[in-house]
N, C-alpha and C positions, 0 to 999 in steps of 0.2 A: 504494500500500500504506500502513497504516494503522498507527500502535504506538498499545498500550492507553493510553499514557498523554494521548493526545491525544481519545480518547474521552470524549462529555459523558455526563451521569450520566442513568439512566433506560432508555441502550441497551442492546440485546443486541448481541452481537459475535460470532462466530466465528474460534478460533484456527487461522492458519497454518502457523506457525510460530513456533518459540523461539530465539532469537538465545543468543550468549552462551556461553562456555566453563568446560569443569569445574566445579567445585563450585557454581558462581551458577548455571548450568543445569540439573544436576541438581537443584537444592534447588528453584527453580522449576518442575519435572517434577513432583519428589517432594510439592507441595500439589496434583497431579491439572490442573496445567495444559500439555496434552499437546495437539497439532495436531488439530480436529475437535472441541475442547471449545466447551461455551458457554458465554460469560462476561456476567453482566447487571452493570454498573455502576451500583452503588448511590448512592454519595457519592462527591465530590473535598472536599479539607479547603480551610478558603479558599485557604492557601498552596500546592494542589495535593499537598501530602505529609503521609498517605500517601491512595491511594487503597479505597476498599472495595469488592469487588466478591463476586457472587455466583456460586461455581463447584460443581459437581456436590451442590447443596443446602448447602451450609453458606459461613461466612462469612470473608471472608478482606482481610487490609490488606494491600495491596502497596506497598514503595516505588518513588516517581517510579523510580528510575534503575533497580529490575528492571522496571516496568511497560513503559520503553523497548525490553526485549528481546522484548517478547510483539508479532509482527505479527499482525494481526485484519482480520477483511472485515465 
């Protein structure tokens, strides 16, 4: 199994699941990153943080240590 943040830029991925409790989980829900989403990863910053990824059409930065909580196939 796979966390987004280990994902190189250009791929698509598929969400499994979301790690993570209360409020850091729900706010990661709450920008449409839900299990069966698809996530295309646009850019990693040099220092890997944050990362930008493309989800249900629009555009979103995630940081490293939420990107941790997202597993993807």
């Amino acid at each position: 199994m796979e966390v987004l943040k280990e994902v190189a830029c250009g791929r698509t991925v598929t969400v499994k699941k979301v790690n993570g409790q209360g409020a850091v989980r729900r706010r990661i829900m709450d920008m449409g990153i839900t299990k069966g989403t698809e996530i295309y990863v646009r850019k990693v910053a040099p220092l890997g943080d944050p990362i930008e990824v493309t989800v249900r059409g629009y555009e979103l930065s995630l940081r490293k240590a939420d990107a941790e909580m997202i597993e993807v196939e």
